[in-house]
N, C-alpha and C positions, 0 to 999 in steps of 0.2 A: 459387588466388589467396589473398594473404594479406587478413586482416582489415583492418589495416591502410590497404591498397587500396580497399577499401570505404565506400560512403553510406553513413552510419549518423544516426539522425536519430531521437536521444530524449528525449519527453515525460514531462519529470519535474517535480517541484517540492517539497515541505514532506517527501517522505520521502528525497530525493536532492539532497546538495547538490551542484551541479554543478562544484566547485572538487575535492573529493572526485572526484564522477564519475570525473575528466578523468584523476589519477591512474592509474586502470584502463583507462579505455580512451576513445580519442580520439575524440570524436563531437560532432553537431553538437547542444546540447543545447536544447531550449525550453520555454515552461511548460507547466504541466499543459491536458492535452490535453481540447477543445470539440469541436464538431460543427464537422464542413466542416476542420478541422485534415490529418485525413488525406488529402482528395482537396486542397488545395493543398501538400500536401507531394509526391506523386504525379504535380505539378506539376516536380518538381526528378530526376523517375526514381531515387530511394532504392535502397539495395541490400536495406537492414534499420529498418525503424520498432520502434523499442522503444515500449512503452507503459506507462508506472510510474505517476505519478500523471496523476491529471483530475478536470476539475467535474462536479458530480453537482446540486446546484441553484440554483447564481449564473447558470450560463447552461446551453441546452439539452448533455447528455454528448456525448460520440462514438458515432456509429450502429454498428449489428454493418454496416448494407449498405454505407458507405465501408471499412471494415476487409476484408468480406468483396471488396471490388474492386481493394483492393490485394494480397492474396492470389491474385485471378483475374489480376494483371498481374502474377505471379512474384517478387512483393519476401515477403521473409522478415517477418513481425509476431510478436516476442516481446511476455508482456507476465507482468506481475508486481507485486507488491505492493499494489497499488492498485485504480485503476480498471483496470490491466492485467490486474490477476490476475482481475477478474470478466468481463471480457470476452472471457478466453482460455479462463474455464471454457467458457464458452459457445458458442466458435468453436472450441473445440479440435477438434471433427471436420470442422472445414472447413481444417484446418492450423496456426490460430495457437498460437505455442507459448506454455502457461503455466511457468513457474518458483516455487518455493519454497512456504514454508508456506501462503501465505495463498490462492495458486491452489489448493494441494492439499484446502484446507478449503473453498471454493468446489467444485471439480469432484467430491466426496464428498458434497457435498449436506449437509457441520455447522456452514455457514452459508449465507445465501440472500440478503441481502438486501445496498441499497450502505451501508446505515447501518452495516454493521459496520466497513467502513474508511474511511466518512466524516469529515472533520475539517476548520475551518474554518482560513485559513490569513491571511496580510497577502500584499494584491495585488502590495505594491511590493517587498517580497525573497522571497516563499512560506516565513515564519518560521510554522509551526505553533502555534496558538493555542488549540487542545482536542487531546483525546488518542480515537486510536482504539481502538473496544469489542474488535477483533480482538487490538489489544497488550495493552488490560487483560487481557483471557481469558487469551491467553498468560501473560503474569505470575504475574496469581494460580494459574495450574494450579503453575508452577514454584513459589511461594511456599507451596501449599495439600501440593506432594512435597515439599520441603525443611519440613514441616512447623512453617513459619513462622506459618501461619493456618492452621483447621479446615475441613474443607470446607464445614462449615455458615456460618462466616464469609463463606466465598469465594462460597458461593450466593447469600448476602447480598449483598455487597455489589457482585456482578454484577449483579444483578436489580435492582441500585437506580442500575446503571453505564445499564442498557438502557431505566432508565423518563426520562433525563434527555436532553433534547434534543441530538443531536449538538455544534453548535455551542457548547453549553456544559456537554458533558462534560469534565471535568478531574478529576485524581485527588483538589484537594483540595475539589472539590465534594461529588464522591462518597461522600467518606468521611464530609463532614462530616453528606450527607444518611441515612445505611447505619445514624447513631447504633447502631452498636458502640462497646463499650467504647474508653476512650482508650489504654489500654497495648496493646490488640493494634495497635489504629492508629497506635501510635507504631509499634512494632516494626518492623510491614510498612511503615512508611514509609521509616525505615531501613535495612532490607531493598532497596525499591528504588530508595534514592537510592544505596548501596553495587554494585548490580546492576541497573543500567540498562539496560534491552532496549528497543528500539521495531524489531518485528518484519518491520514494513513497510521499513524502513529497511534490515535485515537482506537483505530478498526484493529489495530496490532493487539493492543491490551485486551479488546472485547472481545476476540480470540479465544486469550489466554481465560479469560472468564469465566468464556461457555463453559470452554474443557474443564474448567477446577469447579463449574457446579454441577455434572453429570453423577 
């Protein structure tokens, strides 16, 4: 059976934009995914629930026991980037498939928790409005090898990414609060206004991927 042919039905928002999405692959897309989302979709017998982003504390998450019921009723649950990627670490022995960086740092146990790809977003188009600790890290590793910042730098200025409340992390918070020197903090700024990565975004698309090469 092709892909094609198939229910597809993905839960994305601020790391996927769904005009992009569609590009790759045809699906039916909606916002980031709440509790009670999956059992009204389960509603429409899916073939495949992707799971990219979702709420973590505007409204109660998605449970592992509705994920774990659509699995018991044969629908395929990829997830990734996001709330996907924590939820798959989780269920991955009960079948859900995780994808990409950010599952693989979840299911490794080198991070734990939802604050690392927390970020707060605008309700009315899901425009991302802080930045996730997960894509900081990413970055500065990449910035800290291309020996753009020291690692002492970059320990800095993580530990001052992770003491600052999700909602109002952002890179020029961060920096401002890290008080390092101004010329490495121009540089790296530079740096990643030149080399833009949001990793989440990354793991969104590898997603969409998997599913259009089955």
């Amino acid at each position: 059976m092709s892909v094609s042919s198939l229910k597809i039905i993905v839960f994305a928002g601020p790391s996927l934009n769904s005009k992009e999405g569609m590009k790759i692959l045809k699906a039916d897309y909606r916002p980031p995914i709440k509790r009670g989302d999956v059992l009204e979709a389960l509603k429409e017998s899916p073939d495949i629930i992707a799971i990219i982003d979702g709420v973590f504390h505007q409204q109660p998450a998605v449970s592992h026991r509705e994920i774990i019921e659509a699995l018991n009723a044969g629908i395929m649950v990829v997830g990734g980037s996001s709330m996907g990627a924590l939820r798959a670490s989780e269920l991955n022995d009960l079948g859900m498939i995780g994808i990409g960086y950010v599952y693989s740092q979840y299911k490794s146990g080198k991070i734990e928790s939802d604050d690392d790809v927390a970020v707060v977003f605008s309700p009315e188009n899901w425009e991302q409005l802080s930045d996730s600790l997960v894509s900081i890290d990413y970055n500065l590793k990449i910035a800290c090898k291309k020996k753009i910042i020291s690692k002492k730098h970059r320990d800095k200025i993580l530990s001052t990414a992770k003491s600052i409340y999700y909602p109002h992390r952002t890179y020029k918070k961060i920096f401002k609060e890290s008080k390092i020197e101004s010329d490495v903090i121009r540089e790296l700024s530079n740096f990643l206004d030149s080399h833009p990565c949001d990793i989440k975004q990354k793991d969104a698309l590898e997603v969409l991927k998997y599913i259009k090469s089955l």
